[in-house]
Every structure is written in C-alpha cells, then in structure tokens.
N, C-alpha and C positions, 0 to 999 in steps of 0.2 A: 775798466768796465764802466758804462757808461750808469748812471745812479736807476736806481730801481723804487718803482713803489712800495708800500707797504704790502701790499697784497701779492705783489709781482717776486718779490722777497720773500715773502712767507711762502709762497705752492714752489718756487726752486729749492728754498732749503728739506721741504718734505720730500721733495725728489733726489734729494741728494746731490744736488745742480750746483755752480758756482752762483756766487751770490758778492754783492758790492761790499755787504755788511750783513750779518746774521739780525734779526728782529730786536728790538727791546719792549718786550712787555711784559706787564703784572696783572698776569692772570687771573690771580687769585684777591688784587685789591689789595687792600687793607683795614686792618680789624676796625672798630669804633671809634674804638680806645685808643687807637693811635692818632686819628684824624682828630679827636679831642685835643690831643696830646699838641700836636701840630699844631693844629688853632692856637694853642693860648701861646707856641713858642714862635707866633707872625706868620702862621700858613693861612693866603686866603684864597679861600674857593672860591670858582667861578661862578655865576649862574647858569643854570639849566639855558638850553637854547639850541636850536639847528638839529631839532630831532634828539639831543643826546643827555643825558644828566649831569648832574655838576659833579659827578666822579667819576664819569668819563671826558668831560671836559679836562678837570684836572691834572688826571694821566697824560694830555697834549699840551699843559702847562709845564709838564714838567718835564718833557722830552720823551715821552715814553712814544711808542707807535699805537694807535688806536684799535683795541680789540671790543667787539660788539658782543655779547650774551644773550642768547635767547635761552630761557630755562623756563622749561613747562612742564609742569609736575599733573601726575591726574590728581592731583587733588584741588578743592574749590573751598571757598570761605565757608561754605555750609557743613564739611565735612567735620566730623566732629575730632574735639583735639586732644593731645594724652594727658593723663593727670600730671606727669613731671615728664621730663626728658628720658626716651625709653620704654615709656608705661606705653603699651598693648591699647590699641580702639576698639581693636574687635578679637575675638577670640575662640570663633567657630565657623565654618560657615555660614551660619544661620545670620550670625551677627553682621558677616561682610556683606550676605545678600543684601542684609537690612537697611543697610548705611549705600549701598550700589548708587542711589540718587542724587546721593555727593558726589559723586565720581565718575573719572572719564568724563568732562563736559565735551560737549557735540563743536564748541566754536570757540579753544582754548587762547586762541592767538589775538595780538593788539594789533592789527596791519595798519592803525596808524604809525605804529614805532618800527616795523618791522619797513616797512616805506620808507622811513627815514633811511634805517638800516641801509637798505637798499643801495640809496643816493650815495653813501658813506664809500659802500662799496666799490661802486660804478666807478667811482675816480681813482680807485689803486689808494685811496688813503685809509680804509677800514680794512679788517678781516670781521669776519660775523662767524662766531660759534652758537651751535646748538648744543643745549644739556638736557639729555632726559632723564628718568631714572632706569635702573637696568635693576635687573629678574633677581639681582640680590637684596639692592635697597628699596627698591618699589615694596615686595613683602615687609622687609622690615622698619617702615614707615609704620606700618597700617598693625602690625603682631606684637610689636615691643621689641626689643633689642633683646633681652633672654628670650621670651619665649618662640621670638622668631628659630633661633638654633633650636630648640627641641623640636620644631615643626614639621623641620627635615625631616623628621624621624616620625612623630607622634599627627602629624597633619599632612602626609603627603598630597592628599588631593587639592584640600583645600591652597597649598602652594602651589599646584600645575593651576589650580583654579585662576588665581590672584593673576599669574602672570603671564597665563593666557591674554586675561580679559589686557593686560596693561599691553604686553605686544601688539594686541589688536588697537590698542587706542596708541601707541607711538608712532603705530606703519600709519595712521590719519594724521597722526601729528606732520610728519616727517612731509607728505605730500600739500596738506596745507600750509607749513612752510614755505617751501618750495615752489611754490603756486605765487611767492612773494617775492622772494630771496631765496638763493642755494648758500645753506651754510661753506664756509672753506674747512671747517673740524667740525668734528662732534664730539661731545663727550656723556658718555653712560657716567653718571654719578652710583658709583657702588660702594667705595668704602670697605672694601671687604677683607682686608690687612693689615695688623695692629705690628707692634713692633716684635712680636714674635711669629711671624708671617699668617699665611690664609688660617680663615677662622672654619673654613668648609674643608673636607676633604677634593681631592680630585673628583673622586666618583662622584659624591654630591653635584658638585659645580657639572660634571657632563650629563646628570637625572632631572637634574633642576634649573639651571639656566643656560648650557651647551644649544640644547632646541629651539630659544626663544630669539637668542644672540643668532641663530644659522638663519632666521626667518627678517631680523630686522637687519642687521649689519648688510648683504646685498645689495638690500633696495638703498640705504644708505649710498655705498659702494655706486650704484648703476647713475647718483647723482653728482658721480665727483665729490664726493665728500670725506675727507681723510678721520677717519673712526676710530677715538680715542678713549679708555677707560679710566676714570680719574676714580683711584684708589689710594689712601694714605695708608702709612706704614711702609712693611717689610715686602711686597711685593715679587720678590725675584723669585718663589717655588710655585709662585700662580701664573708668571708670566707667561708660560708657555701653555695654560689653560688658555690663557686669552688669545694667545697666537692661534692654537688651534680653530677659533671659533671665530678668526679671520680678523680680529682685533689689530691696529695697524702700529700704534700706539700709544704712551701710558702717562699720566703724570700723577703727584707732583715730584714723585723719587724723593722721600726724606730722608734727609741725611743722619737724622735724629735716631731712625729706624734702623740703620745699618748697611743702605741701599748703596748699594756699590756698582758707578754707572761703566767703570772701563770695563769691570769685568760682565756686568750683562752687555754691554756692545760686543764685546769679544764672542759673548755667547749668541747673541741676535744681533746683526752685522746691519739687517735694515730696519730692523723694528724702530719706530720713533721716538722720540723722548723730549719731554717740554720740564724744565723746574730743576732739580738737585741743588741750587744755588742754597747751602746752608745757612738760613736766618740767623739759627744763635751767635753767626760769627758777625752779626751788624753793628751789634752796641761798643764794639770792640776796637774800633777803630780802623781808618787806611790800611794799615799795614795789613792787620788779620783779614783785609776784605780784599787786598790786593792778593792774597793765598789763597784765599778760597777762587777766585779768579782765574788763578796760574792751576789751580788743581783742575778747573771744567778745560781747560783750554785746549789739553791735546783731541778731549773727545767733538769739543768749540772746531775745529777743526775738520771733524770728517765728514759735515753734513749731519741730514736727519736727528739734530738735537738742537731746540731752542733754550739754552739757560735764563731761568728767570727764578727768583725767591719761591724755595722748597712748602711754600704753602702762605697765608696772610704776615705783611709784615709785622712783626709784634709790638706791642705798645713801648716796649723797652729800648727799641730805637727810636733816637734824636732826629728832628728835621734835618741839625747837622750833618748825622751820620747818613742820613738817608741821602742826602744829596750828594756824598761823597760817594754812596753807594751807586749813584747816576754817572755821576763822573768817571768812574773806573769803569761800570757798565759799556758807556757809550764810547770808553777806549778798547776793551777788549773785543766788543761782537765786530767792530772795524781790524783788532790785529788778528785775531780769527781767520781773517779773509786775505791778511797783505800774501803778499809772494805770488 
C-alpha cells in the first residue's frame, strides 16, 4: 500500500479500512513534571512557530503524527473560580443566574490559531480535535464535585437549567468552528467513571444528559465528525449509555481502572477506541513495554482502535524509557498492518 497521510490514516482507521500503518499519537501530552523531568535529562524544546506551540512541535520531534486541540470551555477569565479543587461557584440558581455574564461568551474561538489549524490540516499532516465539555462535567465545573451528585437529586431544574444553557452554547460553538476548520474528532470531556465504574446511575445519565447529547451529537455527526467521550476510569457499564446517545467512541481506557478492551470489542464490534496503552508499565523497561505492546496488538489489528498512553505520561518515566517507548510504538502500529 502506497504511504498514507496523517489524516488520510487517521479517517480509514475510524472506518475500519486498511491502513499503511495505524497512527502514533499522544493525545493526552504530558504531565509538567515530566517535561521538567526531560529537560534537565537533555530534552530540548523546540520554539513555538508555523501556527503551532512548542508542544506540539515537539510531538514532530519526536516522531509522533501531529494532532491539533481545540478546547473551548463556557467559561472566561471573569468567571469566578472554586476555593480548592471541587469547591462549588454557585449553588442555587440564583447564584448561576448571577455569575450568567461570565459565561457562554458570544466569540469563544482564536481563528488566528484555528487558520493555522487549518493549513496543518489541508496537507494530510494534522488531524484537529475539538473538546467541549458535556452535560456531566459542564454541571460539575460550575456545583463542585460533591455537591454536583446530590443535585441530581436535590436540584433538578437548576441541572436541566445549566445544561440547556451549555448545549445551546456548544451547537454555536461547533458551527463557529466549522465556519474555520471541520474538526476530524470530538471529544465531550465528562469524566464521569472512577475505578469503580459510573458515578450516575443509568436513569440519571438518560433524565439528565441522554437529551442534551441527542440535540448536539447530530449536528456534530451531519459535519463528518467522528464523536468521542473522554471518560477516565472504569467505563465498560456506561459504555452502552453513550452508545445509545449515538456516542461513536471513548477514550482513554485505563488500564489502571480495570478496562478491559478485547472484551468490550467483543461486546461493541464497531465502537471506537483511542488509549489503553498502560503508562505504569513505562518506567519498567523494553521488555514490560514490548508486553504491553503484544497485549493491544490482536485488537492493533481489527481496525477502529488507535493505541496511545492510557492517559498523560507520568513523570516516573525516563526520556530513556520514553524513547524506547517510541521505538516499539513505531514498530508495532507498522506490524499492526503487515500481512
């Protein structure tokens, strides 16, 4: 097969198509702490330039395929911020009304960077992802992380409220995008599964964000845009909430969580999958990372899965290790495809 773009690669593997080599990207980056880490052991960044930043440059320093992020949150520097991590902004409607002027801004997007984006795209060298927040963690941005869960319960309106208002400001998101660039993914930032799986019941998730997810995912859909819910944890008793609501799909799959990807393929044959690649096994050496390797590779194999590190790489990997981690990478997403 003759070589393929980075973009031309990425939309056959979501279709389940033959492909020259599966993608190599890092989704998710990496921590601070580790780019500290690197630095002082001779990692040197590139400069910002050509529309893109010195950490996505870097990612094409180091062999990865170039992935673009647009993540637009309703919130603005005015909106006021929690007292620690978790602590509640508002906590009535009174309060949300009150704070509304923060929020949802009219003209969210940079179309200088999103222009660049663009050009990135045009050539088959970029994919561009859009991140919004979705109907679980939109709420719990804005209520706190406890008292978001009792809200369900003790606040109903004021939740249909919240994420009314935020649907109606992602379907402007999504077209003023688009008006720029057509994301190639999306992803809803939800969060909404710890290692003991969903934190909502079913019902919840179809009274409180089944309606919001049936009005935006569509118009998503009618753009060519492949619609993904990035939820950490244990995932596999929600998945089929998100299938229902047209969710295409999921990442990061952590393996830390207990997420176990043969058997959800087995159970969703075409549902997508981006990540499982288990971080704790980096510091670990070749070998443990050549296993963790051999372990993605039969599902490496059927399509509709991109393997890439199950969430940010941790500061506890070595530049060494990380670069051996590249090197086995850039062997497998190629034997992936041989035969």
């Amino acid at each position: 097969m003759a070589a393929l773009t980075n973009r031309e690669r990425f939309h056959r593997l979501m279709n389940f198509e033959k492909v020259d080599r599966l993608p190599m990207l890092e989704w998710a980056s990496w921590w601070d702490l580790t780019i500290d880490n690197w630095v002082r052991q001779g990692l040197e960044i590139p400069p910002a330039g050509d529309g893109l930043s010195s950490l996505q440059l870097l990612k094409k320093a180091m062999g990865l395929d170039l992935d673009l992020q647009v993540w637009i949150t309703p919130r603005t520097a005015r909106t006021p911020t929690p007292a620690h991590h978790g602590a509640p902004i508002v906590t009535s409607l009174e309060e949300y009304e009150a704070i509304l002027p923060t929020l949802y801004p009219q003209n969210p997007i940079d179309e200088s960077v999103l222009r660049a984006y663009a050009r990135h795209q045009a050539t088959g060298e970029a994919i561009v992802w859009l991140s919004l927040d979705g109907p679980f963690w939109g709420p719990r941005t804005l209520l706190g992380i406890e008292p978001h869960l009792f809200a369900f319960y003790d606040e109903p309106a004021l939740m249909h409220r919240i994420n009314a208002d935020l649907c109606a400001y992602n379907l402007r998101v999504i077209e003023q995008v688009c008006q720029i660039v057509t994301p190639d993914f999306m992803t809803f930032g939800e969060d909404m599964s710890y290692n003991n799986g969903p934190m909502i019941s079913e019902r919840l998730f179809d009274e409180f964000l089944l309606p919001y997810y049936q009005q935006m995912v569509p118009r998503l859909k009618a753009h060519g845009i492949y619609v993904f819910v990035d939820s950490d944890g244990d995932i596999e008793r929600a998945l089929p909430w998100f299938a229902r609501a047209g969710i295409e799909g999921i990442l990061p799959l952590e393996r830390q969580a207990g997420v176990d990807l043969e058997r959800l393929r087995q159970r969703y044959p075409r549902f997508l999958f981006l990540g499982h690649y288990d971080k704790m096994v980096m510091p670990k050496g070749e070998q443990a990372m050549r296993e963790e390797f051999e372990r993605l590779l039969p599902v490496m194999r059927q399509g509709g899965f991109l393997p890439s590190v199950d969430h940010q790489t941790p500061p506890g990997v070595s530049l060494e290790n990380y670069r051996i981690y590249l090197k086995l990478y850039a062997e497998y997403v190629r034997k992936a495809c041989a035969g």
